[in-house]
C-alpha positions in Angstrom: 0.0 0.0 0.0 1.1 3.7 -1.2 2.0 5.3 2.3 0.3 8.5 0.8 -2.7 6.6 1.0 -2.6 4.9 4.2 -5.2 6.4 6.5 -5.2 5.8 10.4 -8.2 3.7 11.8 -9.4 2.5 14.7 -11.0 -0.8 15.2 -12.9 -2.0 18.6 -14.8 -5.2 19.0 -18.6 -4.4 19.8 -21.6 -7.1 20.7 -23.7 -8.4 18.2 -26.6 -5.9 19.8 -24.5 -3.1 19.6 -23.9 -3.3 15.8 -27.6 -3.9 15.4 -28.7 -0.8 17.6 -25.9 1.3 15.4 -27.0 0.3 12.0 -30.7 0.7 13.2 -30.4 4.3 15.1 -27.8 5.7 12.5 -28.5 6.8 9.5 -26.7 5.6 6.5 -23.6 7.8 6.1 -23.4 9.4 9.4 -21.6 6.8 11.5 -18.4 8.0 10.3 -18.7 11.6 11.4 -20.5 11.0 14.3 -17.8 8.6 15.7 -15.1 11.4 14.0 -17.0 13.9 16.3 -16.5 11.1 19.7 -12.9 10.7 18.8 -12.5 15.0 18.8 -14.3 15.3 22.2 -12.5 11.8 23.7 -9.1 13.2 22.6 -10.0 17.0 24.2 -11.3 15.5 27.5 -8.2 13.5 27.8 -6.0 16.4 27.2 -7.8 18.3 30.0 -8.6 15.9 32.3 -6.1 12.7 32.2 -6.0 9.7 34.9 -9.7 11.6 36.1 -11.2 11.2 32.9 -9.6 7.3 32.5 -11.5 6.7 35.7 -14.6 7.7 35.4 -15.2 6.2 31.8 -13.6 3.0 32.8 -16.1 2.9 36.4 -18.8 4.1 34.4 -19.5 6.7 35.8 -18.9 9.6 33.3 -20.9 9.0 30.2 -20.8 10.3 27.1 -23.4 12.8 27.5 -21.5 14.1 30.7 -18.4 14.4 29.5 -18.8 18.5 27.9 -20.2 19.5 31.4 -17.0 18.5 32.6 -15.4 22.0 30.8 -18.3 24.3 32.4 -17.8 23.1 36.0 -16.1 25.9 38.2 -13.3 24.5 40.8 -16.2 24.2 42.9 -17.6 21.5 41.1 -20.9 24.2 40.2 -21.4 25.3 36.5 -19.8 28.5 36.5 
């Protein structure tokens, strides 16, 4: 393979009820930028938060629908 056309991916193993609920609740031709659009926000949280953010995905208890309000929290923990 041409290295000019090598592009980067990432692969993960998912259940046979998570591929189903994907294909079903995503449109055709908008997985790709809505799991470009994860990987943006992943790769920002990570660079803000490190270990904390590690944690609290891993525990499950930071999802992903959490993980912006993370950036408006004051040092008080309150929206600020």
């Amino acid at each position: 393979m041409n290295e000019k056309n090598w592009k980067p991916r990432l692969s993960i193993e998912i259940t046979p009820q998570q591929s189903s609920d994907l294909s079903t609740l995503i449109p055709h031709g908008m997985q790709k930028l809505i799991f470009q659009a994860v990987v943006d926000d992943v790769i920002r949280m990570i660079r803000t938060h490190k270990e904390v953010f590690f944690a609290a995905v891993i525990a499950k208890q930071l999802r992903l629908d959490d993980y912006t309000s993370l950036d408006m929290k004051g040092k008080d923990g309150n929206n600020s």
